[in-house]
N, C-alpha and C positions, 0 to 999 in steps of 0.2 A: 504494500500500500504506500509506493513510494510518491511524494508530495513534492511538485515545480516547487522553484523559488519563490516565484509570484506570489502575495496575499493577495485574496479575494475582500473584494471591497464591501462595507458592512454598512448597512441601511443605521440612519442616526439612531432610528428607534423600533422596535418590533409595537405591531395594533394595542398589544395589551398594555404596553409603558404610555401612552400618547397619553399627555395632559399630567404624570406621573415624575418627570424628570427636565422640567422644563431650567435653563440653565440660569446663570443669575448667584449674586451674593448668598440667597438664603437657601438655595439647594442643595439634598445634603450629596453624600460621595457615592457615585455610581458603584456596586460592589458587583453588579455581574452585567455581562457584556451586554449590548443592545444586540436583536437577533439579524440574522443575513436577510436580505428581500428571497422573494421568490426566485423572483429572477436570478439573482446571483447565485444562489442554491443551485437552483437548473443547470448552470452554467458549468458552476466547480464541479459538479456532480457529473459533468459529463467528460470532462476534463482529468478527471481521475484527481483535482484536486483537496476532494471532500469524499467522505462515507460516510452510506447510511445503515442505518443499523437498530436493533434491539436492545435499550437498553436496560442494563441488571445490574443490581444494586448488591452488594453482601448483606444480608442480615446481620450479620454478625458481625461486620465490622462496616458500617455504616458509609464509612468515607470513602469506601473502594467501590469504584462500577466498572463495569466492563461493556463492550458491545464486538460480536462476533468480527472478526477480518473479512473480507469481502471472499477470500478465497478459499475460508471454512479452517486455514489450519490453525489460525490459534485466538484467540480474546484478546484484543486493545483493551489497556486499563485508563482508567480515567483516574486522576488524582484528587478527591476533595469537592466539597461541595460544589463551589466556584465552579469549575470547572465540569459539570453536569448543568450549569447554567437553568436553574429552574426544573430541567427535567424530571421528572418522577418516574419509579420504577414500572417499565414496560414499555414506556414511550418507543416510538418511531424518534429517532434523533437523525440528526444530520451530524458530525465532528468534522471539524478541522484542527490538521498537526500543526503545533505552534512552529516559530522558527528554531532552528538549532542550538542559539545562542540563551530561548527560556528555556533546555531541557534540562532535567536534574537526575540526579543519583537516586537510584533505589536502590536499597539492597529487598530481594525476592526471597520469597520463604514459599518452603514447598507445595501450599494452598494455593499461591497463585501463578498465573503466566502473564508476563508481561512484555509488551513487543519491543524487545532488547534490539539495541543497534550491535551489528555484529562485533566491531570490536570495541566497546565498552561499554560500562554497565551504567550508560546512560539513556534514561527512560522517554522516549518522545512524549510531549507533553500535550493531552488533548482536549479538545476544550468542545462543547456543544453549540455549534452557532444559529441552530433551528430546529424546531421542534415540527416532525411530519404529522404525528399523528399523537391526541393525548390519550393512551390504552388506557390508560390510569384511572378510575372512575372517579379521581377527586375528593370521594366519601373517607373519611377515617373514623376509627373508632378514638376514644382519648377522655381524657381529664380536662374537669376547667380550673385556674389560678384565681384566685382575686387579685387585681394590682393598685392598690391603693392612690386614689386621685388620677385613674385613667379610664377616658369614657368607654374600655376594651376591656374586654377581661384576656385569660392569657389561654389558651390551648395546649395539649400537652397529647400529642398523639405517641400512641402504644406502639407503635410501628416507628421506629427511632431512622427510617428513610425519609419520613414525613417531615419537611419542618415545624416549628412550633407557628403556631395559625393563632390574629389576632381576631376577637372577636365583637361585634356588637354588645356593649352590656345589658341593651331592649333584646336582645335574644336568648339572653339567660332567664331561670327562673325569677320571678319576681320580687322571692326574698334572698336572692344568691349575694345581692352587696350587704345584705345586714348577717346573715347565715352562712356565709361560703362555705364555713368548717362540716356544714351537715353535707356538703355535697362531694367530701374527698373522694369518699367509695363508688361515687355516681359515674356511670357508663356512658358517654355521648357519643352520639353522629355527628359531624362535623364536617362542610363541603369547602371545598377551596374555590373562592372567586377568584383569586388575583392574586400576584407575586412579584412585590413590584423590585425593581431592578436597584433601586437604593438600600432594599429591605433585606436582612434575614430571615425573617418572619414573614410568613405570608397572611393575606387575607381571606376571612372564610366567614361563613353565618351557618349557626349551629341547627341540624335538621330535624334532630328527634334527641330527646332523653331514652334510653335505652333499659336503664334500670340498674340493678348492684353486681359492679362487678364480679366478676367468681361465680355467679349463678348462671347456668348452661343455658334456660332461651337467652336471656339479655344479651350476652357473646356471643352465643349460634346467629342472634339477629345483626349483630355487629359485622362479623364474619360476611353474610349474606350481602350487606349495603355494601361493604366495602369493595367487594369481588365483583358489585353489579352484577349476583344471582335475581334475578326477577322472581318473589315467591307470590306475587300479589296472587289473589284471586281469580280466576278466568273471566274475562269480560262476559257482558249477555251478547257482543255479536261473534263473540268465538264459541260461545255454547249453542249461538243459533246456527251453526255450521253443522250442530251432531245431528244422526240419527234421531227422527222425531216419537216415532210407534214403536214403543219400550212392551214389551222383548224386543228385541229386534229379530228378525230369523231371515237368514238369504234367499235374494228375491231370486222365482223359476229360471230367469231371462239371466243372472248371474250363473245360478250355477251351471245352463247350459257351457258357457264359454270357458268351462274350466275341469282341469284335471280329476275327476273323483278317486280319492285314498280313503274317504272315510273309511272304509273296513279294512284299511291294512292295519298294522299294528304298529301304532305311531305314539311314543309318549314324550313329555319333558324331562330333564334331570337340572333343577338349580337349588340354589340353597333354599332351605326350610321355611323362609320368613319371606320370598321371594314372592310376589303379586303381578309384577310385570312381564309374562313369561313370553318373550319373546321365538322361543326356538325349541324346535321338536324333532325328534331322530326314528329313525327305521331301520329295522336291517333284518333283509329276509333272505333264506339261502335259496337259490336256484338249482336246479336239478343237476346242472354241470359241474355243482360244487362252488362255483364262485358265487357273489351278493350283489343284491342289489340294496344300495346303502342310500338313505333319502335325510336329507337335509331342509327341514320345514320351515318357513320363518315368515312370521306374523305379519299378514300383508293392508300393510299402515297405508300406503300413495291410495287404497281403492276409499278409504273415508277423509284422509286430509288432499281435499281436493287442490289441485295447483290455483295459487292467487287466489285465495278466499282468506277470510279473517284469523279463521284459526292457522291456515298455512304459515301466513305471516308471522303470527304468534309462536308456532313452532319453528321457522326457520330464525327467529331473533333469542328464541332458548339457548335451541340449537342441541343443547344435551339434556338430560336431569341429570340431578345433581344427587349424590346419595352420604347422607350425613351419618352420622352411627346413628340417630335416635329417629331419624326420617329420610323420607326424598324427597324434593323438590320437582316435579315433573315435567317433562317438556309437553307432556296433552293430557288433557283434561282427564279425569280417570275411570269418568264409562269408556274412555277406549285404552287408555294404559290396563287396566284392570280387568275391565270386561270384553269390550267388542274385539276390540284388537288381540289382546291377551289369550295364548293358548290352554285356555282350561279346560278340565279332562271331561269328557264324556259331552261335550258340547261343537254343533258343526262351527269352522271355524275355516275366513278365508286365510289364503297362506303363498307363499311366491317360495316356488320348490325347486334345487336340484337334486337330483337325483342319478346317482351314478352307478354301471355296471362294474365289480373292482372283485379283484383276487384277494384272496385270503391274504395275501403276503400284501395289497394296500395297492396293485400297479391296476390305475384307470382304465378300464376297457371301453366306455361310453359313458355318453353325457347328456342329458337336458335338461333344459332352464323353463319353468313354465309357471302359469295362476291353476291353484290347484285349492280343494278343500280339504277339510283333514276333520277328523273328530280323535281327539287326547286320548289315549284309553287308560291311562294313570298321571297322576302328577308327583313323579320320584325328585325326592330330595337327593342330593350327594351323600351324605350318609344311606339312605336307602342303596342307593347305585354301588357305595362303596361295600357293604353288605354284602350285595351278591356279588361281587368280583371275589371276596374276601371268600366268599361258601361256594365255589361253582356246584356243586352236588348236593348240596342243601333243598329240600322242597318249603318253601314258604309258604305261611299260612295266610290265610285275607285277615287277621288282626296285624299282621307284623308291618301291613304297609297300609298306604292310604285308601280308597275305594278304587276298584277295579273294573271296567267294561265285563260285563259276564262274558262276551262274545270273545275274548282273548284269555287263554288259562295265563293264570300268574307264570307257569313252566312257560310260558312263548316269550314272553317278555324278559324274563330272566337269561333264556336262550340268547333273544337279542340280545340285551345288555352284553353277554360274556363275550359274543362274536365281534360287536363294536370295538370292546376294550382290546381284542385280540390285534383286529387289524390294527387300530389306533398305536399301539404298539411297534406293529409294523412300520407303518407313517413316523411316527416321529424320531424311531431308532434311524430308518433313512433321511428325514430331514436334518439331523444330527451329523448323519455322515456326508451327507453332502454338502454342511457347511454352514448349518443353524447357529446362533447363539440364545440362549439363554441367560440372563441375568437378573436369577430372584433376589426380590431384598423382603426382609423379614417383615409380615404386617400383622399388626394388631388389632384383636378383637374382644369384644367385651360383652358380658352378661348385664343384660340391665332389668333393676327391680318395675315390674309389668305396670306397677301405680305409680311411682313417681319418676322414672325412666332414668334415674342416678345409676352410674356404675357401679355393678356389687362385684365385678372380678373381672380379671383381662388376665388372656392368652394369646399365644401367636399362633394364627391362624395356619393350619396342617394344608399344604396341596397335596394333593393325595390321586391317583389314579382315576377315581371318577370325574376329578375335573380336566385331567391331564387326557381322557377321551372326550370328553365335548371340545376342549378347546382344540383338539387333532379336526375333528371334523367341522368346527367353525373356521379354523386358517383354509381347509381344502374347501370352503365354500367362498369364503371372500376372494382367494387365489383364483377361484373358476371364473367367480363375477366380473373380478378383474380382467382376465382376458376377455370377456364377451361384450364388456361394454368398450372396452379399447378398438376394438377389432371392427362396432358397428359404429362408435362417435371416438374417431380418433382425436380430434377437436376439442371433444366436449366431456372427456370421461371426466368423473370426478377420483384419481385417485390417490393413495397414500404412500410416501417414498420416508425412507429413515436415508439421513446422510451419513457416510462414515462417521467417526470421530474426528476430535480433535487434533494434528499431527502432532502439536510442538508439544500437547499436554498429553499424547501419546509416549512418547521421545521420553520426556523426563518422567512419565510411571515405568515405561523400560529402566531406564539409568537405575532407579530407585529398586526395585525388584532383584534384576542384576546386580545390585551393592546386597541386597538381602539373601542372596543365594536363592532366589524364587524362579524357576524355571519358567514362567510365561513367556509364551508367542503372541504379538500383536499383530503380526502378519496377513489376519484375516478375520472375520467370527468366527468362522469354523475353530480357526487354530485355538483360539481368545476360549472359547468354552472346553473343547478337550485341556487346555492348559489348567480352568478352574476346577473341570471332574477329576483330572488327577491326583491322587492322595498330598494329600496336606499335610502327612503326620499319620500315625493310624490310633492315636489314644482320643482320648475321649475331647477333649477341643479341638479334633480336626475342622468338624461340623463348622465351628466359632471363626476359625482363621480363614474358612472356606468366606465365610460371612464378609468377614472385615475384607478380603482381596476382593471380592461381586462388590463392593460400594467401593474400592478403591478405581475399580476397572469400569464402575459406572460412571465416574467424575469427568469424563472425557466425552461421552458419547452424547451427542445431540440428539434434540427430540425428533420422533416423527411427524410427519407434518401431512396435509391436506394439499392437494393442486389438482389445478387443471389440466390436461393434456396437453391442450393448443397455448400453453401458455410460457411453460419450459420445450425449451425445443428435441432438446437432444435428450432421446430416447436409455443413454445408462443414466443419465439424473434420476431416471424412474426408478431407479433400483430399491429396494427394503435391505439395508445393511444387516439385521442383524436376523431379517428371516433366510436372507441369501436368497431373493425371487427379484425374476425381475418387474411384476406390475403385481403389486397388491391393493385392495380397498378396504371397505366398510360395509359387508351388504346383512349382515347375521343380528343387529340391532336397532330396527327402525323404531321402536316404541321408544330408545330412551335416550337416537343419536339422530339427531337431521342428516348428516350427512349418509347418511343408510338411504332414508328415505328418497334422495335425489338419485341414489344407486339403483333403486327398484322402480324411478322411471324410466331411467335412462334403459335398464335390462327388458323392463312394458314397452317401451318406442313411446311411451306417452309425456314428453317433456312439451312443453311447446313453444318449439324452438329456442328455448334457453339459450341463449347465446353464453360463448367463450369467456368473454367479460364480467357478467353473472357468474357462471359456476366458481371461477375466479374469487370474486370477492367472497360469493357465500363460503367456496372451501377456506380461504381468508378467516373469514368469521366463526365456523367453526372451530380453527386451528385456537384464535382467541377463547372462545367458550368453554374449550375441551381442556387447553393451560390454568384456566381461573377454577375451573372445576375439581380437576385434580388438586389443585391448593388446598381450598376449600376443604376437602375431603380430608386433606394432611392435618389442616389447623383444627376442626372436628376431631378428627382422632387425637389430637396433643391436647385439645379440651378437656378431650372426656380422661386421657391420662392424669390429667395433672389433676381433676377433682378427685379421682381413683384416689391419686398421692396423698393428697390431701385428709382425706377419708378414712383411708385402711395403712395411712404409713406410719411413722417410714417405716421404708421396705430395702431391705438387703438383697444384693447380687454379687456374681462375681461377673465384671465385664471385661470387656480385652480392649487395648488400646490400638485404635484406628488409623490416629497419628499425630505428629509431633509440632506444637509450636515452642515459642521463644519461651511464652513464659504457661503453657493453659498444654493442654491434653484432649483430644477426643475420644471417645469411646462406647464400642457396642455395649450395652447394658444388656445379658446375655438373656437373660429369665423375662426381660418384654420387648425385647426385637428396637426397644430405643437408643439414641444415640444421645450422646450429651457432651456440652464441655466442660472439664475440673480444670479451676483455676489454680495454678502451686500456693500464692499468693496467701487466699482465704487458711489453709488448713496446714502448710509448715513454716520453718523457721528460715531454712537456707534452701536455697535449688540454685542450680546451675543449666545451663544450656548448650550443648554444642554439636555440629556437624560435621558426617564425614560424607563431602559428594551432597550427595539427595538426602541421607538418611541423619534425620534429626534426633537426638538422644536427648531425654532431661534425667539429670539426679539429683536427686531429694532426699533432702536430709531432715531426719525423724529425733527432735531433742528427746534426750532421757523422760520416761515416764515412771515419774518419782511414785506418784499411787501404786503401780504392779510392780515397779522398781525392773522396770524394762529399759537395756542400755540404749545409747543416742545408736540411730539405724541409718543406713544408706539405700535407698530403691529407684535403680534405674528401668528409668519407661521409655521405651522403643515401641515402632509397630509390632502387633504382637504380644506384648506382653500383657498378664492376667494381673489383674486387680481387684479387689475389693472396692465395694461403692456403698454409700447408701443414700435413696431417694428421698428427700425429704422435701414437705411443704414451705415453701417460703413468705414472708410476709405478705408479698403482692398477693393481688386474686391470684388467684392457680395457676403461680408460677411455683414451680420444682425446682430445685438444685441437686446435682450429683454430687457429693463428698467421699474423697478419697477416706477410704478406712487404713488405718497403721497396719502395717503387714507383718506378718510374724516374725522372730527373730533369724528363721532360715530366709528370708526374702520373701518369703511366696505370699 
């Protein structure tokens, strides 16, 4: 991203300073830049003068943002507030590299990558000169100050990316300047109007009181605002879009035009608590020995009609959202629920492939078609796992849920065990031909049925029954893929994973290689047989497997959404870490838009959707499907940290992830969380030092005069085990990790 000499010339003021900075004795000191015009933008941008890009904030350390390199191999770091120029986290930015003569020294720590000039370790300096797009919904969650003799109160956002935001004191509660002390605990919304270029503080007016921090809706609701989740209620002209004549039942003139399966033997398998069932399987053997294996899926495009109220509504979701304690849905829920939704013993439309396939998994034929289907049980993954776990067991009709008389329990069982078999097949060949895999530990929780508080959390088991549906959802979305490519080269909507990072490649090799760890990064393929190979064979092999999958994940960029006609060149299309070259989305229209546009485009019923269109919408998805996933994160760290709160502290032994100057990462092994110890808080002395890549800290343990335990030394490296324990901290439900003293052997 090398940068002409030339500076691009800078507009006096950007829309939102105008009237803001006008010059003169009493104005105060400009602190961040005025932005570029358009125009100039355009220019530098074409010029290779300027990059645009995504930008990303550390959580953790506030100051640091990065935005991808144009050429995918490594992250441009931005230094310091200034120098994000207003930006907030997610924005479209535009940067320009200062000249050579502002660049400065960094020294890099193995957390980040920084676009180093090759011969010295001076850091090109980058600064933000226009903002494309603001991702950022503006909304924060936070505290209010009183400030004594100012007609503002102060803001204080949770999210330490956010600046502090000045506010209206007519916006606050009415008694907050005689009372402010009652409102320390109080939860607000808070939207940012303005940020003005003399200010560190931005301006905002406060949207809603939220309620008392630490309490799960008041947060969940925070969360929701801030992510710009839409929970409102469904409009009346998107409920006047459903189905009118409740039952509903398939009109003659439908079901002539479609495939009849009702009497095959067709059921679900999702988790237990699951409402929105999306997808149904088959597998019946053919007289020649090989299957016909059928892939059902809930055909959502024949009720959310293109360009009607409710479409609109669900292409602006885009996804649901699923929180531990609920979901937020993308359509209304007579059709997440009911009409759509495959429930058991009920006729039900559906958009089917269906394929002829040998025992050992290799495709012998193919069709794509609208078909009807009737459930003939609705198996949870436990049920599923059951009979993988008994194949010669005969189950009784109390063991599982209600059954179609017309299918014995023994057919469906049959089926299940034939699925798992081939699935087996399939995936041991997608492995060998160059899959990756990279699980990371997730967490799940029991909650009390009346007050929905967390009573326990474990990490969630994947287990073979899910490892077969998810065999037969990749070979379904894989098939969609090529059918829609093949008929709207133009217009497909599909999903590409870009390699990784190189430079953040480069130095996890260096790092590995200094640790005697045998990884290939040469490929996914390589990349996953490197993490299956033993780790050790004692009992923290499992653990160290853990910490190198999140070590090996910090490199890899997300998958994304595109159009066909929109990137040209046909290996862009690739899926990195399934190793295919065109994959999509076609196996969840009830709870993804982007399904939905897959199962017109597979109909021929788009109308005429332009290039353009599928563009932005796959665009917009990419955005819904990012905030979503968050979301989901900070719900589950919610519902953690009340856990904590509630039933702790709680003791573990965790392994350390990796090394800074002065703090520690680490897997907390017993709930799949990660955390950082600071040395600081819990000893007396620590020291820091590197060899290469590999950062070491040793901490020194003073005599513990109560057990009359002498002063201790314990070096932490990747790898090594620890004692922790979780404990509630005084904010709402924040946690902290503490190192526990280790015993006199080290350990």
């Amino acid at each position: 991203a090398a940068v002409g000499s030339r500076t691009v010339t800078r507009s006096t003021v950007s829309p939102a300073d105008k009237n803001k900075n006008k010059g003169g004795r009493g104005s105060k000191k400009q602190i961040f830049e005025s932005y570029m015009t358009c125009e100039d933008v355009s220019h530098g941008l074409k010029r290779g003068q300027l990059i645009q890009g995504s930008l990303r904030i550390n959580p953790k350390k506030y100051r640091e943002a990065f935005i991808p390199s144009p050429d995918g191999d490594r992250d441009i770091f931005l230094d310091g507030i200034v120098a994000r120029n207003r930006a907030l986290n997610g924005d479209v930015v535009v940067v320009q590299i200062l000249p050579r003569d502002q660049w400065k020294v960094i020294y890099s720590n193995p957390y980040t990558v920084y676009l180093n000039h090759p011969s010295t370790i001076c850091c090109f300096i980058i600064t933000v000169v226009y903002i494309v797009e603001r991702k950022h919904s503006r909304a924060v969650t936070g505290f209010l100050k009183f400030l004594p003799d100012k007609p503002f109160a102060m803001f204080s956002p949770v999210d330490h990316r956010v600046p502090r935001i000045n506010i209206p004191l007519t916006d606050c509660p009415a008694d907050f300047s005689s009372r402010s002390g009652d409102y320390v605990n109080t939860l607000f919304i808070c939207r940012i109007t303005n940020w003005p270029a003399d200010s560190n503080f931005a301006e905002g007016r406060l949207a809603k009181t939220l309620g008392q921090a630490g309490e799960i809706e008041p947060e969940t609701e925070g969360i929701l605002i801030e992510y710009d989740v839409d929970f409102s209620e469904f409009s009346d002209e998107v409920l006047d879009c459903l189905p009118k004549n409740l039952p509903w039942t398939i009109p003659p003139e439908e079901m002539s035009k479609r495939r009849d399966l009702r009497k095959e033997c067709i059921f679900t398998i999702d988790p237990a608590t699951a409402r929105d069932l999306d997808d149904a399987l088959s597998c019946k053997l053919l007289p020649d020995g090989n299957f016909e294996v059928g892939v059902h899926i809930a055909d959502v495009s024949y009720f959310v009609e293109e360009g009607c109220d409710l479409d609109f509504m669900a292409s602006r979701r885009a996804t649901s959202v699923y929180l531990v304690q609920k979901v937020i849905p993308m359509l209304p829920r007579l059709l997440c629920e009911e009409l759509c939704s495959l429930n058991p013993l009920t006729d039900r439309l559906t958009f089917s492939v269906i394929w002829k396939i040998t025992p050992q998994g290799k495709i012998l034929s193919e069709w794509f078609g609208r078909s009807v289907i009737r459930s003939c049980v609705k198996l949870s993954y436990d049920h599923a796992q059951s009979m993988i776990n008994a194949p010669d067991k005969m189950f009784s009709a109390e063991e599982l849920p209600p059954v179609d008389p017309e299918h014995p329990i023994d057919e469906i069982h049959q089926a299940v065990l034939n699925l798992h078999s081939i699935a087996k097949n399939l995936r041991a060949q997608r492995f060998e031909g160059g899959a990756l895999r990279l699980d990371q530990l997730k967490l799940s929780f029991t909650l009390d049925k009346d007050t929905m508080m967390p009573q326990g959390c474990y990490v969630y088991q994947y287990r073979d029954s899910n490892k077969l549906v998810e065999e037969f959802m990749l070979l379904a979305n894989m098939a969609a893929a090529h059918q829609i490519y093949r008929s709207f080269p133009e217009q497909a909507l599909l999903r590409r994973h870009p390699p990784p990072q190189t430079k953040m490649v480069d130095e996890l090799q260096e790092l590995c290689d200094q640790m005697g760890l045998n990884v290939d990064f040469s490929s996914a393929g390589a990349l996953h047989r490197s993490l299956h190979a033993t780790l050790g064979d004692d009992e923290y092999s499992s653990a160290r497997k853990e910490v190198l999958t999140h070590m090996c994940s910090r490199p890899m960029q997300m998958a994304v959404y595109f159009c066909t006609g929109v990137i040209k060149e046909e290996h862009l299309f690739k899926h990195y870490a399934l190793n295919v070259p065109f994959y999509t989305h076609f196996t969840s229209p009830i709870r993804r838009y982007a399904d939905v546009i897959v199962h017109r485009l597979l109909a021929s019923s788009l109308g005429g959707l332009s290039e353009e269109e599928v563009h932005k919408q796959a665009m917009h998805c990419n955005d819904k499907k990012t905030a979503s996933k968050r979301v989901q994160e900070l719900s589950s760290e919610l519902f953690f940290g009340v856990f904590v709160k509630e039933c702790g502290p709680l003791d573990s032994e965790a392994m350390v992830m990796g090394v800074l100057d002065q703090s520690f990462d680490v897997l907390v092994l017993r709930y799949g969380v990660q955390k950082r110890i600071y040395c600081k808080v819990s000893l007396d002395s620590f020291h820091h030092h590197k060899v290469g890549k590999k950062g070491e800290l040793t901490l020194v343990w003073s005599p513990d005069e109560a057990s009359q335990k002498p002063p201790l030394q314990q070096v932490i490296s990747v790898f090594t085990l620890v004692e922790v324990q979780l404990r509630a901290d005084g904010g709402a439900m924040k946690y902290s990790a503490v190192l526990k003293r280790p015993d006199e052997n080290g350990s």
